[in-house]
C-alpha positions as CSV (number, residue, x, y, z in Angstrom):
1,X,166.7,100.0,190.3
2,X,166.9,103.5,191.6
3,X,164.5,106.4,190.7
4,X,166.0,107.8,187.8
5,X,166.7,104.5,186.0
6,X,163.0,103.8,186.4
7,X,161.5,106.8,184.9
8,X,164.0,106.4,181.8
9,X,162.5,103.2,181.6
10,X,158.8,104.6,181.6
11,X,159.8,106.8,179.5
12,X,161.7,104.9,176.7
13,X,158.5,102.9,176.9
14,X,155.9,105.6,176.5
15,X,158.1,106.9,173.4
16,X,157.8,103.1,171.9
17,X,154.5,103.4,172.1
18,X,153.4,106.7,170.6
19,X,156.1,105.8,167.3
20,X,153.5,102.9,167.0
21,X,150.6,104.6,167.6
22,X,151.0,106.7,165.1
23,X,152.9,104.4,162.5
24,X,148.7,102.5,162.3
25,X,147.4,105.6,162.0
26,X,148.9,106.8,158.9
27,X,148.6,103.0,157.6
28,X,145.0,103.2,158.4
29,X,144.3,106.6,157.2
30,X,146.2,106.6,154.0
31,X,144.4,105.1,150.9
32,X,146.0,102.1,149.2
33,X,147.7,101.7,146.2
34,X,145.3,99.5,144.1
35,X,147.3,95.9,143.7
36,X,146.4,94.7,139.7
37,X,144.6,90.7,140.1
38,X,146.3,88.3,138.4
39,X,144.5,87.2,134.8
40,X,142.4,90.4,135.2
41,X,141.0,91.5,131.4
42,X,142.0,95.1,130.7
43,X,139.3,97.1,129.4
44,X,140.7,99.4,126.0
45,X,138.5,102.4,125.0
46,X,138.1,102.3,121.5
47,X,137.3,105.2,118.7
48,X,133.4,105.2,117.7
49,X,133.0,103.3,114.4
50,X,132.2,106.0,111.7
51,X,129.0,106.1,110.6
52,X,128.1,104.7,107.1
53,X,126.8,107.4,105.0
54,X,123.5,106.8,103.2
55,X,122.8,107.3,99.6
56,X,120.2,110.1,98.7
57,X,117.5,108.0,97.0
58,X,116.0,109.4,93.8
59,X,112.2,110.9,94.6
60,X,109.8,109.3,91.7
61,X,107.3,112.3,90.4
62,X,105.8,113.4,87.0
63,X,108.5,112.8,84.3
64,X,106.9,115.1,81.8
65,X,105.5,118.6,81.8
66,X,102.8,118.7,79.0
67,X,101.4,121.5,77.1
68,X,99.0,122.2,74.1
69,X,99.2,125.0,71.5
70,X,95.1,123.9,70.2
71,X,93.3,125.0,66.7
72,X,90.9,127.4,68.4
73,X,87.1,127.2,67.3
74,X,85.8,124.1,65.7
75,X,82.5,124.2,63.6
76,X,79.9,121.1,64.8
77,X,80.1,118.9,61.2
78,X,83.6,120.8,60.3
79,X,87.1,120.2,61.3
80,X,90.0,123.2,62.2
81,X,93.0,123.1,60.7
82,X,96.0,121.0,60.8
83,X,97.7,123.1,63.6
84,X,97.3,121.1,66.9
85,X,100.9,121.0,69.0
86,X,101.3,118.6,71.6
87,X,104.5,118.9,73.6
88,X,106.0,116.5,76.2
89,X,109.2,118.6,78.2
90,X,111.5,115.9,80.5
91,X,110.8,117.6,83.9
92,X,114.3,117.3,85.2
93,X,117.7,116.5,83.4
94,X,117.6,112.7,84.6
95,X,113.6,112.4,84.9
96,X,113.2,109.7,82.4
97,X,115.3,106.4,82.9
98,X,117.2,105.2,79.7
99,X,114.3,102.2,78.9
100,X,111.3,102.4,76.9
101,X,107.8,103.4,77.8
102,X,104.8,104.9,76.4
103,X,101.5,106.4,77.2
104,X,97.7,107.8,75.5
105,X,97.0,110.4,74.4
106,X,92.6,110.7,74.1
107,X,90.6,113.1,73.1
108,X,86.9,113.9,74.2
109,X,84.2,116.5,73.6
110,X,83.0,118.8,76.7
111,X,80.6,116.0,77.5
112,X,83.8,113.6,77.8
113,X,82.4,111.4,75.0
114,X,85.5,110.4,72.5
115,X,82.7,109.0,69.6
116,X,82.1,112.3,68.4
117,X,85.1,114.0,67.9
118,X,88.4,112.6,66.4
119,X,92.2,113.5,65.5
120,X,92.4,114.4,61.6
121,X,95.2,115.0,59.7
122,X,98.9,112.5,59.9
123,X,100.6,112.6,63.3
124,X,104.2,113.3,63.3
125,X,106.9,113.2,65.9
126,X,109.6,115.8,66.5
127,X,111.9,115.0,69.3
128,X,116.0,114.4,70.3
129,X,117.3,110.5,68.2
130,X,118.1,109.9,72.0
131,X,114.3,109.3,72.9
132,X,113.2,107.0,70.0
133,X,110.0,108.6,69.9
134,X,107.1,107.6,67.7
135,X,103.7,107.5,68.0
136,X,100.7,105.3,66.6
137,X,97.2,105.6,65.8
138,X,94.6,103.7,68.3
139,X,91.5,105.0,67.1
140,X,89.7,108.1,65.5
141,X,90.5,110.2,68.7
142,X,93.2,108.3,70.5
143,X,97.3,108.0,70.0
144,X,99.9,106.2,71.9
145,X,103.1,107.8,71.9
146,X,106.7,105.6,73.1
147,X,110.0,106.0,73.5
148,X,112.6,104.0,73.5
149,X,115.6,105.5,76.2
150,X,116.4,108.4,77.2
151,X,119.4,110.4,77.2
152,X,120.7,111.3,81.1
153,X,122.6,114.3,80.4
154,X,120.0,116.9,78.7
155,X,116.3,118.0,79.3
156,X,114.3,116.2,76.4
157,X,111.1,117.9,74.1
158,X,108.8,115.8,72.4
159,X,106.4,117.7,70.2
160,X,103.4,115.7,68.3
161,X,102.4,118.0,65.3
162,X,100.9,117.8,62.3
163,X,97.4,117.1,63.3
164,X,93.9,118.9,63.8
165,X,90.6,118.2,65.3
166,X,86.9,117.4,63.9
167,X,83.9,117.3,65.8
168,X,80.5,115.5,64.2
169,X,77.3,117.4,64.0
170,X,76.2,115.7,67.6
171,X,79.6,116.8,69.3
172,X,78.9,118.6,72.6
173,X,79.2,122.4,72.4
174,X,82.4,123.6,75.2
175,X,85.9,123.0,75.5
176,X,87.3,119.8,74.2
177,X,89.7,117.8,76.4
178,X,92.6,115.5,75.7
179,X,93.6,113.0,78.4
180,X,96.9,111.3,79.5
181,X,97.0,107.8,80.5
182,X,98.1,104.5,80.7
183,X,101.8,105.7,81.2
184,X,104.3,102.7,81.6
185,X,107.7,101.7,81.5
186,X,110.3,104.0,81.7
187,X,107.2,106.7,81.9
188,X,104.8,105.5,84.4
189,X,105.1,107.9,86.4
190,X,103.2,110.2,84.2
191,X,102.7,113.8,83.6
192,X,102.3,116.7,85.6
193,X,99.6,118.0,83.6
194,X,96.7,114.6,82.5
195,X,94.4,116.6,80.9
196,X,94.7,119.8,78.0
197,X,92.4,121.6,76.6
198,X,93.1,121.4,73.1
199,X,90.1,123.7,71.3
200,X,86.4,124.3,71.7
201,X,83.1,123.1,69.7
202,X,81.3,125.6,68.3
203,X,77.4,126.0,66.8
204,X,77.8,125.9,63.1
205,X,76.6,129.3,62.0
């Protein structure tokens, strides 16, 4: 083999070997294609469930707003007149549940005794044929007013009327009181106001 055979040889060689060279190179370098596993579970992302909405829940308070229009002055040993108002306004449209319920009414001299004063006169009920209202004699100076539903729709007004207040000659001089209680039923959650002042005992002149 002469000279210039020789070098082609080297040459064709040294060429072979660079186009492999480089060939794993790039087959190192490059990244790889992922290849999928066989039986491999797919993970799907899925929309967020919605959120169930919660139903506003109906705050108990006071289902009745009470006010007085009283008799004034009362003479110890005498009695006023007939002109004692007792009202009962539904606090909200919906306040009272459609059911029955009832509470007492009790009245009580400025030393919150009840022996020695005492309701006079027939108690009388005005209010909507939706209530049922009526109310009952428990004693000299206590009443329990009831109901029997309710209507949802409209604000309600229950006025007791018709009666007046007497105080005995040992009544304590001051403002007389009438209480609220016992509220049950469809009213137990009472009134906002418990307690009214409904007149005041006076020295008999």
């Amino acid at each position: 083999m002469d000279e210039r055979t020789f070098r082609a040889v080297v040459a064709s060689v040294l060429v072979g070997a660079f186009a492999l060279a480089v060939i794993v190179a790039v087959a190192v370098l490059l990244p790889r294609s992922p290849v999928p596993t066989p039986n491999a579970a797919v993970t799907t992302s899925l929309p967020p469930l919605p959120t169930p909405s919660i139903a506003p829940t109906r705050i108990l308070g006071p289902e009745l707003r009470a006010s007085v229009i009283g008799v004034g002055q009362i003479p110890r040993g005498g009695a006023s007149g007939n002109t004692l108002v007792l009202q009962f306004l539904e606090v909200g449209v919906d306040a009272i549940p459609s059911a029955a319920g009832s509470f007492r009414v009790t009245l009580t001299d400025g030393a919150g005794s009840g022996s020695t004063v005492a309701f006079v006169g027939t108690p009388s009920v005005q209010a909507p044929g939706s209530l049922g209202a009526t109310v009952a004699r428990l004693g000299p100076n206590a009443l329990l007013v009831s109901i029997l539903g309710a209507d949802p729709n409209n604000v309600e007004l229950l006025s007791i009327r018709g009666l007046g207040i007497g105080a005995s000659a040992t009544a304590a001089l001051g403002a007389l009181r009438i209480h609220l209680d016992r509220f049950s039923g469809s009213l137990v959650t009472g009134a906002e106001s418990s307690s009214l002042p409904p007149g005041t005992v006076v020295a008999n002149p």
